[in-house]
Backbone as CSV, one residue per row, in Angstrom:
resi,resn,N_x,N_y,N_z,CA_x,CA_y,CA_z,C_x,C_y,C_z
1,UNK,0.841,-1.187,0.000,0.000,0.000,0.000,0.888,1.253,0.000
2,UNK,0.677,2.170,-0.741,1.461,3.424,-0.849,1.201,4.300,-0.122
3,UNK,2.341,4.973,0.738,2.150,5.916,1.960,2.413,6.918,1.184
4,UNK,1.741,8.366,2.100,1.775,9.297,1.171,1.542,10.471,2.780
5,UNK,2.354,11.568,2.306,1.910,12.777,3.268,0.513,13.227,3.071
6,UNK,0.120,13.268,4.366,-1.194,13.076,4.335,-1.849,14.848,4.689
7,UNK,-3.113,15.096,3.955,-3.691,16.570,3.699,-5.031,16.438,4.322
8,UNK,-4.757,17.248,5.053,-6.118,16.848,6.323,-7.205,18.202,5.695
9,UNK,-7.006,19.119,4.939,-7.365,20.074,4.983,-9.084,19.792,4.385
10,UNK,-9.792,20.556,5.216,-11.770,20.618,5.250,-11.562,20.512,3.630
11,UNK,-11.481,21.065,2.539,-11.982,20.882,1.163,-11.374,19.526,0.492
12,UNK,-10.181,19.000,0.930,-9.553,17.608,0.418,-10.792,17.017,0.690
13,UNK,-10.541,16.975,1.965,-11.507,15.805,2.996,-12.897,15.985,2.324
14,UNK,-13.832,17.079,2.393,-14.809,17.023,1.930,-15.387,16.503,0.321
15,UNK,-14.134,16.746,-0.848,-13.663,16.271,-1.466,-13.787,14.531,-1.410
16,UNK,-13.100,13.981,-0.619,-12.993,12.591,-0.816,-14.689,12.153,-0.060
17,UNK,-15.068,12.783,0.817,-16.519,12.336,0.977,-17.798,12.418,-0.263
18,UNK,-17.276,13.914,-0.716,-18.201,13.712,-1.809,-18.425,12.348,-3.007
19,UNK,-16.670,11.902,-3.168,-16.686,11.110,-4.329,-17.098,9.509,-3.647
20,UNK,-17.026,9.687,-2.390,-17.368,8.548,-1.762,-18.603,8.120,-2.143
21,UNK,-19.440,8.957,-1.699,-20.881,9.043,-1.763,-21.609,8.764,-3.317
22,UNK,-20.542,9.539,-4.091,-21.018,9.455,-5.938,-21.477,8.115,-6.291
23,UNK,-19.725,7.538,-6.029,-19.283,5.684,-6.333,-19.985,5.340,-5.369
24,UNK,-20.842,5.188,-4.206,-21.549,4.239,-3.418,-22.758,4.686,-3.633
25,UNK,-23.448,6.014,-4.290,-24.594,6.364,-4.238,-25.054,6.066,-2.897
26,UNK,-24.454,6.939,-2.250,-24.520,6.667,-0.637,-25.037,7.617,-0.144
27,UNK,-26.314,7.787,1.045,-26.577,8.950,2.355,-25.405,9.543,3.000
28,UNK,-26.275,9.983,3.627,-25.686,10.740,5.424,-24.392,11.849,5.171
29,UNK,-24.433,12.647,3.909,-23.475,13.336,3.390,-23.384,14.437,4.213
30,UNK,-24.766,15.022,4.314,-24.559,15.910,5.609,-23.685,16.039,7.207
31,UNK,-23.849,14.796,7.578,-23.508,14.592,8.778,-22.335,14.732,8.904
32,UNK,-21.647,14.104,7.741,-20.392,13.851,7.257,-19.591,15.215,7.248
33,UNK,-19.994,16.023,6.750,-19.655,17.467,6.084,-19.572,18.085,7.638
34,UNK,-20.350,18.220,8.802,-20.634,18.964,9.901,-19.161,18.593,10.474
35,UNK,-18.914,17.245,10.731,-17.398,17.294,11.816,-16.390,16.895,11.213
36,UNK,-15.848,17.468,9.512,-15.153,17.564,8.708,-13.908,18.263,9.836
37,UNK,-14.026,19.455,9.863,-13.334,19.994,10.511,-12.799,19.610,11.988
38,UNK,-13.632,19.330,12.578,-13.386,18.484,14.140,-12.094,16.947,13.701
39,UNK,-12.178,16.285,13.126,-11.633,14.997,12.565,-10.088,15.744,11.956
40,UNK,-10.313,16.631,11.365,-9.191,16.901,10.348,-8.046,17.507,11.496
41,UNK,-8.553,18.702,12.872,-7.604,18.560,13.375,-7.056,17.520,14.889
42,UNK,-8.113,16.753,14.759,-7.786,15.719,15.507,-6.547,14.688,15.232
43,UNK,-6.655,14.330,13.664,-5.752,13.750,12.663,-4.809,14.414,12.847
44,UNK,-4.226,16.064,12.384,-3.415,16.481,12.186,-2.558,17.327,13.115
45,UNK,-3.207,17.449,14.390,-2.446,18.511,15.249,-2.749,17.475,17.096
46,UNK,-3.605,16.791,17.006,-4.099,16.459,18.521,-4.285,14.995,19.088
47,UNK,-3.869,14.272,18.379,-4.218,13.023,18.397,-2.638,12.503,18.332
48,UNK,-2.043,11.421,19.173,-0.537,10.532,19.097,-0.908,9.501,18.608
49,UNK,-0.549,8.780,17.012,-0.691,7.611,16.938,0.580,6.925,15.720
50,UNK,0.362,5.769,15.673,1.811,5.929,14.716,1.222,5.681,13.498
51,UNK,1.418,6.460,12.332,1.019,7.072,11.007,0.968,5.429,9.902
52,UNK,1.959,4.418,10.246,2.384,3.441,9.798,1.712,2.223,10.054
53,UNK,1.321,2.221,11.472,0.435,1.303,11.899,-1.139,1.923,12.429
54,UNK,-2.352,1.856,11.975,-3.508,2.315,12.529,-3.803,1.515,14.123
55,UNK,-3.262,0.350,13.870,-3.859,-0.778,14.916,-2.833,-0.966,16.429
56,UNK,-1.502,-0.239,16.179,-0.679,0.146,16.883,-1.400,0.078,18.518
57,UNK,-1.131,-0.357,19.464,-2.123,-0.298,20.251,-1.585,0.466,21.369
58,UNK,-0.726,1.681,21.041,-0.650,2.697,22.288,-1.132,3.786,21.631
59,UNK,-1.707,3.941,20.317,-2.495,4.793,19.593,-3.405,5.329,20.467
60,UNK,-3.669,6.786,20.296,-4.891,7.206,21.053,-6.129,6.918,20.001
61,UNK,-7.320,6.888,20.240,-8.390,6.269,20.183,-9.293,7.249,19.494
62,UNK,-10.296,7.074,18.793,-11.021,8.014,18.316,-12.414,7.134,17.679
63,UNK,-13.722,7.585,18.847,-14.331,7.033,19.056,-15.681,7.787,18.428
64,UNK,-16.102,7.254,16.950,-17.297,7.759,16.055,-18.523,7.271,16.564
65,UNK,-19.123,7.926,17.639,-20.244,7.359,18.300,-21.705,7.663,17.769
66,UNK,-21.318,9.114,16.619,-22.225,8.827,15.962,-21.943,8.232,14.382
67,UNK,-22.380,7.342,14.648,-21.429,6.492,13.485,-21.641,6.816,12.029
68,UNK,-22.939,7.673,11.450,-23.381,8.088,10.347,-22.924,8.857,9.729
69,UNK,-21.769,9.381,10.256,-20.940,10.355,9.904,-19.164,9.643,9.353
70,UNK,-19.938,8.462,9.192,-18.202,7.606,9.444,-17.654,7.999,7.696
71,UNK,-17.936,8.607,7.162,-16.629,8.874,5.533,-16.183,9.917,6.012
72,UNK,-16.150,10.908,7.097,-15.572,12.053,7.332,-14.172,11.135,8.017
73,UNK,-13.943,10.514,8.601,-13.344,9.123,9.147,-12.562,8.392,8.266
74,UNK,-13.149,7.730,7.079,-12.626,7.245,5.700,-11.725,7.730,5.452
75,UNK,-12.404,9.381,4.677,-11.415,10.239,3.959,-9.983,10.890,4.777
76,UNK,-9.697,10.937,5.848,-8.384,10.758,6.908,-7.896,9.664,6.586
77,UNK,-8.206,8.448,6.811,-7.845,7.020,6.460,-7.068,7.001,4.807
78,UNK,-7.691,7.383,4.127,-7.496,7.460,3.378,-6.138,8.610,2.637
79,UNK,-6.318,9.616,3.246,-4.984,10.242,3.442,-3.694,9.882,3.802
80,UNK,-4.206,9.258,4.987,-2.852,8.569,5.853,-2.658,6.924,4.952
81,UNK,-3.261,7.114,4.394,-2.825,5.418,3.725,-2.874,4.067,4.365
82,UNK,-4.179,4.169,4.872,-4.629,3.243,5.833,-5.450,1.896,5.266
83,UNK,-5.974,2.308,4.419,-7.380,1.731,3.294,-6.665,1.496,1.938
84,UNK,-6.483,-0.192,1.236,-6.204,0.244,0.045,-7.006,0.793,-0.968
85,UNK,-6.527,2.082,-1.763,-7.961,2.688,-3.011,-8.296,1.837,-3.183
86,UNK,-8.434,0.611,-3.557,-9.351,0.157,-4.326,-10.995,0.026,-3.332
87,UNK,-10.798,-0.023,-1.995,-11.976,-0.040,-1.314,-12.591,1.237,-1.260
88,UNK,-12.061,2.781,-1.717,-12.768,3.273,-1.999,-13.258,3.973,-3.480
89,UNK,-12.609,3.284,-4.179,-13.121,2.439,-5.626,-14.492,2.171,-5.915
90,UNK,-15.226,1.931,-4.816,-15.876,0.379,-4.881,-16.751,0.935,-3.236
91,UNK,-16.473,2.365,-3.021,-16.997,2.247,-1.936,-18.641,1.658,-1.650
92,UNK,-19.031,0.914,-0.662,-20.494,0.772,-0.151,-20.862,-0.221,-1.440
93,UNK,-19.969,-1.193,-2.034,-20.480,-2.064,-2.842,-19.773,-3.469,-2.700
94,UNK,-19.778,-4.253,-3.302,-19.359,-5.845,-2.596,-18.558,-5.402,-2.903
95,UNK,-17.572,-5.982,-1.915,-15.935,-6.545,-2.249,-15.569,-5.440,-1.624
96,UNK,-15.778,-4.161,-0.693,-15.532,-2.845,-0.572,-15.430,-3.603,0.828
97,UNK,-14.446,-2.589,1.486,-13.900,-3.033,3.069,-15.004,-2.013,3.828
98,UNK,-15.566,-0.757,2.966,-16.098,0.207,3.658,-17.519,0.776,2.903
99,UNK,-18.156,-0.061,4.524,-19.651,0.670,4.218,-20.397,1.861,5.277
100,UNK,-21.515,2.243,5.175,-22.433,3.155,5.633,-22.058,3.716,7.129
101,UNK,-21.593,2.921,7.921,-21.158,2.912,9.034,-19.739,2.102,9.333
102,UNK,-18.805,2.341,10.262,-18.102,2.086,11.130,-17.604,0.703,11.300
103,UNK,-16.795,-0.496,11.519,-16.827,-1.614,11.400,-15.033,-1.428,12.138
104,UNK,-15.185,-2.103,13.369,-13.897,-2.625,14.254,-12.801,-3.216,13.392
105,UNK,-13.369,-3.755,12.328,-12.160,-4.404,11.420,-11.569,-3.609,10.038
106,UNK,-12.590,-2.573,10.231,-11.391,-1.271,9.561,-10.220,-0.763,10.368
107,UNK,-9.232,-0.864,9.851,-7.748,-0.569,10.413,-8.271,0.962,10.317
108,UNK,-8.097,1.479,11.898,-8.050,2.842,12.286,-9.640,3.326,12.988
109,UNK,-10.546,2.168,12.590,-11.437,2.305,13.705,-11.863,1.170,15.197
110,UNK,-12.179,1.727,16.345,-11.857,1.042,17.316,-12.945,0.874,18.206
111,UNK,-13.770,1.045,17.222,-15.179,0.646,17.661,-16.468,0.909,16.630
112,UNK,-17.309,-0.406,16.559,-17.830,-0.299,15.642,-19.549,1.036,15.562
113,UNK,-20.016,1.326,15.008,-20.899,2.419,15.200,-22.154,2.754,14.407
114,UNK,-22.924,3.145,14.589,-24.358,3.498,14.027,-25.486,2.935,15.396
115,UNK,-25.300,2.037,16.343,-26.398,2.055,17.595,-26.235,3.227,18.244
116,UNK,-26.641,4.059,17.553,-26.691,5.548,18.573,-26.355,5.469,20.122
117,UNK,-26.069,6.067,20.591,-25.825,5.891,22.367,-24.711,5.294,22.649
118,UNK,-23.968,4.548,22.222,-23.244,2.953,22.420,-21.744,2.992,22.425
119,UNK,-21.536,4.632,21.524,-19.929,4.882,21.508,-19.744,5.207,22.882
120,UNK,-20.632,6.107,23.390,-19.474,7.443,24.368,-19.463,5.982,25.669
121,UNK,-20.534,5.186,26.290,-20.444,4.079,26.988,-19.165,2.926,26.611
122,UNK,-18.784,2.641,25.546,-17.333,1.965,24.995,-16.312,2.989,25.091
123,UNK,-16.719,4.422,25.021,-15.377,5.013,25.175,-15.011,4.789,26.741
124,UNK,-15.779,5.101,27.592,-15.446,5.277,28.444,-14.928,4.141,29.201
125,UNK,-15.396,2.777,29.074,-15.113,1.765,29.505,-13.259,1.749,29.213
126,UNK,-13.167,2.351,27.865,-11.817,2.468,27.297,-10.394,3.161,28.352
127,UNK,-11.682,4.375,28.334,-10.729,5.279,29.082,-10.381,4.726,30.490
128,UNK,-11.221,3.920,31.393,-11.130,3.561,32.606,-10.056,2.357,32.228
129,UNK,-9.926,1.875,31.847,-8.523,0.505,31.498,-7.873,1.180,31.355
130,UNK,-7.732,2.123,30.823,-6.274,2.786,30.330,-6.004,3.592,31.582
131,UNK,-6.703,4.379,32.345,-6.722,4.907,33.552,-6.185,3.830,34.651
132,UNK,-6.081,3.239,34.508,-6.373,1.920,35.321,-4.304,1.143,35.298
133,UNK,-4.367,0.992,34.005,-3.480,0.723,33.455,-2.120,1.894,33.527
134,UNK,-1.982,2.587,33.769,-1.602,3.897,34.283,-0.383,4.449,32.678
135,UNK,-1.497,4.046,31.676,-1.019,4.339,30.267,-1.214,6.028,30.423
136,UNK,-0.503,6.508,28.628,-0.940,7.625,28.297,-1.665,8.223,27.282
137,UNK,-2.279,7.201,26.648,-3.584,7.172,25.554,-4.632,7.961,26.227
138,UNK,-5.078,8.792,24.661,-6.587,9.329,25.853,-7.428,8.913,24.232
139,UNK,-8.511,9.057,24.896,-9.749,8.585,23.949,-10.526,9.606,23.491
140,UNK,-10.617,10.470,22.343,-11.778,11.260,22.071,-12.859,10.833,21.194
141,UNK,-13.840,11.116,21.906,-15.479,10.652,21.213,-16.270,11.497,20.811
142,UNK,-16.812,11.446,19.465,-17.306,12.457,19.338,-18.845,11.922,18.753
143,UNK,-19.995,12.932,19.412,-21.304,12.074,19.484,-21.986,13.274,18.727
144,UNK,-23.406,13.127,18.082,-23.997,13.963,17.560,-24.866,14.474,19.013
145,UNK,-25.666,15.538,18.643,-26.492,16.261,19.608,-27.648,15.671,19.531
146,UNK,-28.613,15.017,18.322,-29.724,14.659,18.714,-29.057,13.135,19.158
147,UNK,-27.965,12.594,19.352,-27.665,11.413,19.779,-28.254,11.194,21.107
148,UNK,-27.660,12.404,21.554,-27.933,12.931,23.339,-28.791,12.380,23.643
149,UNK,-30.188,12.083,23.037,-31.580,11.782,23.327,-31.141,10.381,24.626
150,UNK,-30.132,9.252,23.731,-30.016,8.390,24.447,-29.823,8.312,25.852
151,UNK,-30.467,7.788,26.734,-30.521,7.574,28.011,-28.642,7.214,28.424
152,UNK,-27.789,6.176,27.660,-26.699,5.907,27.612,-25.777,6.832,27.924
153,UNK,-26.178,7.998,26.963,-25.484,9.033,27.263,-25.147,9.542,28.429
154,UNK,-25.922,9.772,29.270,-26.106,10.353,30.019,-25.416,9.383,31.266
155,UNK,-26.097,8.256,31.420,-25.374,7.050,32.043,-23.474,7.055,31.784
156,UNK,-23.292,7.281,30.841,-21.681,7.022,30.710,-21.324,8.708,31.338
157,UNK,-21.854,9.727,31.280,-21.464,10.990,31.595,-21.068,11.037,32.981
158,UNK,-22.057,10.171,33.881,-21.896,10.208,34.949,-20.684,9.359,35.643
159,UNK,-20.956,8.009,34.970,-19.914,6.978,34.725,-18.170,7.564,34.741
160,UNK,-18.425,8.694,33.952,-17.426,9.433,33.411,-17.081,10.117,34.208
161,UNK,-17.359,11.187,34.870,-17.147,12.019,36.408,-17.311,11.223,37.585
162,UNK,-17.819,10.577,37.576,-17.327,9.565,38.842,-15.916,8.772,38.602
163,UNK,-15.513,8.580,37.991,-13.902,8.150,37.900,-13.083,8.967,37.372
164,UNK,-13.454,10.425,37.336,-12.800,11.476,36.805,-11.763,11.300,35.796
165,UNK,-12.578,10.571,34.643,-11.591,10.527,33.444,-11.039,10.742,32.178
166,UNK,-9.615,11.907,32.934,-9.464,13.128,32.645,-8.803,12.599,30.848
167,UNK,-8.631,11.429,30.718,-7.924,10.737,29.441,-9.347,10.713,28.458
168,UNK,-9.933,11.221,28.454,-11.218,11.589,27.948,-11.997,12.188,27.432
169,UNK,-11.916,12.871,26.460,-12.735,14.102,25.864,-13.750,13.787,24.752
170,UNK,-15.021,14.300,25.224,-15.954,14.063,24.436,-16.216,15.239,23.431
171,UNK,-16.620,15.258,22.246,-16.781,15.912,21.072,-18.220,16.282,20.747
172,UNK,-19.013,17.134,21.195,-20.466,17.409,20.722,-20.217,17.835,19.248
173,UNK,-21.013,17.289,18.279,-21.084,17.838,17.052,-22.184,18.192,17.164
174,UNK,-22.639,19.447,17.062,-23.984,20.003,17.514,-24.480,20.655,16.313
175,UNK,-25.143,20.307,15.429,-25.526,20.678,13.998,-26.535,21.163,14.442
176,UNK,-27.667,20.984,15.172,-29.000,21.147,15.381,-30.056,20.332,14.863
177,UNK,-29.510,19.539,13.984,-30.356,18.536,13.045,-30.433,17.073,13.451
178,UNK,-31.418,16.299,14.065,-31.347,14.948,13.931,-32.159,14.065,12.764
179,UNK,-31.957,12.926,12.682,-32.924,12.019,11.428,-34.068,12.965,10.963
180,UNK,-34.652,12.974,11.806,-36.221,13.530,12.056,-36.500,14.446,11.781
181,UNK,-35.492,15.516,12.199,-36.072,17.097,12.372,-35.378,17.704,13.072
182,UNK,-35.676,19.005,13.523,-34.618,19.901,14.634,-34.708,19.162,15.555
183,UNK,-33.248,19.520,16.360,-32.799,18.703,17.584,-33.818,19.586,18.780
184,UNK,-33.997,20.676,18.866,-34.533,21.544,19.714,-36.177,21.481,19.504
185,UNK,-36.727,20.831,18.577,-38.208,20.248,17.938,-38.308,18.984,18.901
186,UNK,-37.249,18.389,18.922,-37.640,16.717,19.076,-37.627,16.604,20.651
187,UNK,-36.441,17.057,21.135,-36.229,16.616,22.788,-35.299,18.141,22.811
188,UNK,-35.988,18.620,23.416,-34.696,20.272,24.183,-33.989,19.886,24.864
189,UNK,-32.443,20.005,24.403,-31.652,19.909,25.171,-30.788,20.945,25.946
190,UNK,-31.236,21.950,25.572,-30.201,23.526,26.651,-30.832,23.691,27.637
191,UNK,-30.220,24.118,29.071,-28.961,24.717,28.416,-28.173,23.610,28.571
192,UNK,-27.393,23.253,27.528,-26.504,22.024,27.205,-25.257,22.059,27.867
193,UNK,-24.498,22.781,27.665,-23.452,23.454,28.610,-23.083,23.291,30.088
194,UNK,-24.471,23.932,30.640,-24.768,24.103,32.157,-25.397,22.460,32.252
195,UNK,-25.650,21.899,31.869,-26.067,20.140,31.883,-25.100,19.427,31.897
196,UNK,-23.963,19.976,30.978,-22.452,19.152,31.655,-21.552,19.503,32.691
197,UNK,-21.662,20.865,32.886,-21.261,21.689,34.215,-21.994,20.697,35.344
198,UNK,-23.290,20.428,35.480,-23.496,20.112,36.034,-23.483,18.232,36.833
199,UNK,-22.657,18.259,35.759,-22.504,16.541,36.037,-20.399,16.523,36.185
200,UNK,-20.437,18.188,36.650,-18.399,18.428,37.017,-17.583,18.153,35.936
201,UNK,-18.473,18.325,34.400,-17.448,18.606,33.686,-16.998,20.145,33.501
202,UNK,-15.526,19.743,32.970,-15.203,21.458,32.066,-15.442,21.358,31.107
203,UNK,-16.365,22.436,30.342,-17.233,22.236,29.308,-16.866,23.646,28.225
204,UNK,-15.927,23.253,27.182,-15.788,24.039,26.173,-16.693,23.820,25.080
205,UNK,-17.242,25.792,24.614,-17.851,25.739,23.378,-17.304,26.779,22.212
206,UNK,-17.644,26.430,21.220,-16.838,27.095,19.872,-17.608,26.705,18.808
207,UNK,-17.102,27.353,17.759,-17.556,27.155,16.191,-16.968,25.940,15.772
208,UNK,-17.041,25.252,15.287,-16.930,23.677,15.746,-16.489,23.702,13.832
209,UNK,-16.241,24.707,13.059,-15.474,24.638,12.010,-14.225,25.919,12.045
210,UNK,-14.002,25.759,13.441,-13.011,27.122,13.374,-11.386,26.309,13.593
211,UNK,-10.745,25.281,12.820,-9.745,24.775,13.234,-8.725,25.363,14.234
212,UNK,-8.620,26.543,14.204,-7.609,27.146,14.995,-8.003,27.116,16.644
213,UNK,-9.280,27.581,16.755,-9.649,27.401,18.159,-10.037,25.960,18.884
214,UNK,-10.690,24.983,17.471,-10.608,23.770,18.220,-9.477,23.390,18.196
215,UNK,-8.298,22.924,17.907,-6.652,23.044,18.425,-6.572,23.524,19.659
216,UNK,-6.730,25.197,19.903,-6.344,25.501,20.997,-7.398,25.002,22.637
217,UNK,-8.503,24.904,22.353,-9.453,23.654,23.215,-9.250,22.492,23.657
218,UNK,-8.618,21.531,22.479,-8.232,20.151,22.775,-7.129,20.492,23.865
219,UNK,-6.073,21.334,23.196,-5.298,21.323,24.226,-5.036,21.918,25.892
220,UNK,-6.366,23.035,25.891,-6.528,23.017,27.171,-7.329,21.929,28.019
221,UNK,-7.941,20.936,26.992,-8.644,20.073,27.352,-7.819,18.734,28.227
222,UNK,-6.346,18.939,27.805,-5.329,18.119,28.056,-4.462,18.530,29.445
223,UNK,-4.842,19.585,29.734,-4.587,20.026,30.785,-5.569,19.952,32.447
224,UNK,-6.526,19.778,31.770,-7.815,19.666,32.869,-7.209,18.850,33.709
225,UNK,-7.809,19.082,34.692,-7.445,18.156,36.139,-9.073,17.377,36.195
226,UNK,-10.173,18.125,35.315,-11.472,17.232,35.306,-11.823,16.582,33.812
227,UNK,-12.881,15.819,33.506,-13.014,15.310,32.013,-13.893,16.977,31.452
228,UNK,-13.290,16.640,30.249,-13.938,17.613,29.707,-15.117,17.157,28.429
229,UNK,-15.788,18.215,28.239,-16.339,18.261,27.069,-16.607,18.858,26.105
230,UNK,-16.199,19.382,24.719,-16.590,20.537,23.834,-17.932,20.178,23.130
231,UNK,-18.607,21.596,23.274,-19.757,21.680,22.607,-19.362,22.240,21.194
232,UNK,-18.953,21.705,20.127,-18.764,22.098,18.572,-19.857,22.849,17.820
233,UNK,-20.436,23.963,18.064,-21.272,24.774,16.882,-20.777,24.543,15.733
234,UNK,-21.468,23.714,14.835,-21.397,22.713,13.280,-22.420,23.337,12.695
235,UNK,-22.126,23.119,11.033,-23.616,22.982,10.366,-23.303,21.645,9.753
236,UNK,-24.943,21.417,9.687,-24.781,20.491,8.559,-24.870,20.467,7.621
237,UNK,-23.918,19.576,6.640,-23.647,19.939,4.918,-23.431,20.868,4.491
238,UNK,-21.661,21.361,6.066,-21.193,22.490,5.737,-20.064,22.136,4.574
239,UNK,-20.527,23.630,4.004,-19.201,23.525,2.890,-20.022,23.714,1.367
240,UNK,-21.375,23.340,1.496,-22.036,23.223,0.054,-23.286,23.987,0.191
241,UNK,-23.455,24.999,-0.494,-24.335,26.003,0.392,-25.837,24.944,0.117
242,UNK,-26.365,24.779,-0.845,-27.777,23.841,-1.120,-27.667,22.797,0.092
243,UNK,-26.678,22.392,0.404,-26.610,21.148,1.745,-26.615,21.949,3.050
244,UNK,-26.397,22.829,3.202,-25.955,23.690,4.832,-27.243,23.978,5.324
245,UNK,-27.632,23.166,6.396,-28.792,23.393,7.085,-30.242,22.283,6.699
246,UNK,-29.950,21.633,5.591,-31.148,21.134,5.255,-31.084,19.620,5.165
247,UNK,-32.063,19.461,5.930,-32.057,17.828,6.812,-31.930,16.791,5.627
248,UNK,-32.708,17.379,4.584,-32.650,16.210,3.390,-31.576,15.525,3.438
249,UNK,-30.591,15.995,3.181,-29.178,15.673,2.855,-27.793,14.652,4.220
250,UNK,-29.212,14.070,5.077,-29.198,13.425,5.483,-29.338,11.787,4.813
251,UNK,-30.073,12.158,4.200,-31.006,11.192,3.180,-31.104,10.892,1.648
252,UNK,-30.546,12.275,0.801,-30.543,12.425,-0.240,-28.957,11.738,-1.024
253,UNK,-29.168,11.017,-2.074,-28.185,10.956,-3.076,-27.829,11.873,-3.883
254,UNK,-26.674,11.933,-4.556,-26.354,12.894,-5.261,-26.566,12.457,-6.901
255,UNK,-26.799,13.417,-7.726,-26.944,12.795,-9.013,-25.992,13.591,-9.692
256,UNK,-25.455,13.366,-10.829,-24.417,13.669,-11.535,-24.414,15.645,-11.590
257,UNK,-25.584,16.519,-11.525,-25.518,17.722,-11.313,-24.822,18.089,-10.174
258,UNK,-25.635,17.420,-9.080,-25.519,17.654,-7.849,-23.866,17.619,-7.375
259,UNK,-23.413,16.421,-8.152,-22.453,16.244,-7.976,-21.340,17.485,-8.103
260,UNK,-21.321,17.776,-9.236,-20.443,18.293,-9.845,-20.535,19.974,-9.412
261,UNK,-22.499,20.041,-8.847,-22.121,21.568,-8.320,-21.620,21.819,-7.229
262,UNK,-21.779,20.439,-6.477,-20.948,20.549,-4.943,-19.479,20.451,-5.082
263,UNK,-18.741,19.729,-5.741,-17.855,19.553,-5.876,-16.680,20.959,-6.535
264,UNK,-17.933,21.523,-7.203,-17.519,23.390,-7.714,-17.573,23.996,-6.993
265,UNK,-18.426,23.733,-5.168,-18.179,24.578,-4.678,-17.478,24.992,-3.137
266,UNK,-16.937,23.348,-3.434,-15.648,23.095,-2.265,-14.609,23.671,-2.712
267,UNK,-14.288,23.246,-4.407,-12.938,23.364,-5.060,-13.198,24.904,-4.723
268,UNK,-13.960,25.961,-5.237,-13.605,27.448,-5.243,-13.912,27.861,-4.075
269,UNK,-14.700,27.516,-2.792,-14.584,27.814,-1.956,-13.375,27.598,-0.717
270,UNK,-13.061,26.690,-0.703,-11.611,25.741,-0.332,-12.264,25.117,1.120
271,UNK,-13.797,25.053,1.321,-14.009,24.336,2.067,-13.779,24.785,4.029
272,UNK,-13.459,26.473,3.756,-13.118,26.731,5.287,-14.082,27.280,5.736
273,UNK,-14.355,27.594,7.329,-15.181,28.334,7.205,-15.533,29.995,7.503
């Protein structure tokens, strides 16, 4: 497999999701597009793992709990030369290593995903062995906002401040959008913030496509003496203005227009935000 310096940058990445989606005539493009940016500097500035081996097992961990979002995931993989092209060739069709969701036996993911609720409870189990183990891996998870709904959630949060574990950072991708409809339609969740304050986390929030400040977050996040959590202000099916904000595109395929106007308007936009 050919290694290659790897380009984390929001329009590559969004880029390789789009063509993902073309060749698999695949959903969930939106979701995908929202924590583009969250992933890219996780990959490239915040995360210790060795570039050569994905499966390396003092690698820190990176835990897609909402799993519908997993080609934002791919297309990193795919950078770093993790996946041979031909599986994304062929993506979401036989013989393809990579489908719709998440799968433990993709080299570079470490837990499998799409049962909503189910990551941040495996992360944490994670983080407590390794806590335990008196390693220096930390685990970041990153969950959608209408995920929250899950009762789990909430269960591992606590789980989570009761063993104060600070090797731990959870990732809100907070688009506002779930399957259904608005996240704030379906189940209200604010003040969201003061809801993790209140369960003794330190709770950072930001523009959740501003790479520079999520960098400088993670890393005060690494400093905490408590677990933390960032609340990421996302859109969804950022990057393509017809996709930004509109739930369809949760759901919708792309057809050869579609294609090509999104793809016109990463390339001239460059995908920042």
């Amino acid at each position: 497999m050919q290694k290659r310096c790897p380009d984390f940058s929001p329009s590559l990445l969004r880029t390789h999701i789009l063509n993902m989606a073309k060749v698999g005539n695949s959903v969930h493009i939106g979701c995908a597009f929202s924590m583009v940016e969250i992933v890219s500097v996780l990959y490239e500035n915040i995360m210790n793992y060795d570039q050569k081996n994905p499966d390396n097992i003092t690698n820190d961990h990176l835990v897609l709990s909402k799993g519908h979002g997993v080609m934002a995931l791919y297309a990193c993989f795919k950078e770093l030369g993790w996946i041979d092209p031909v599986h994304f060739e062929k993506y979401f069709s036989d013989g393809s290593l990579l489908h719709g969701l998440g799968e433990s036996k993709i080299p570079g993911v470490s837990v499998c995903g799409g049962s909503l609720g189910h990551g941040l409870p495996i992360a944490s189990g994670m983080a407590l062995a390794i806590k335990r183990k008196k390693l220096n891996q930390k685990i970041y998870c990153i969950v959608g906002d209408g995920e929250i709904n899950e009762g789990t959630i909430w269960e591992s949060l606590l789980f989570i401040s009761h063993h104060n574990l600070t090797n731990l950072i959870t990732i809100v991708d907070a688009n506002g959008l779930q399957a259904m409809g608005k996240v704030h339609d379906i189940m209200k969740l604010e003040p969201l913030g003061d809801k993790f304050k209140s369960f003794d986390f330190n709770v950072f929030e930001c523009d959740g496509h501003d790479t520079v400040k999520l960098s400088e977050i993670f890393k005060k996040c690494h400093d905490s003496s408590k677990p933390s959590v960032i609340v990421a202000n996302t859109i969804k099916g950022k990057g393509v203005s017809f996709m930004e904000n509109q739930n369809e595109w949760h759901y919708m395929r792309l057809d050869d227009e579609k294609y090509h106007d999104a793809l016109k308007e990463i390339n001239e936009g460059g995908g920042h935000a």
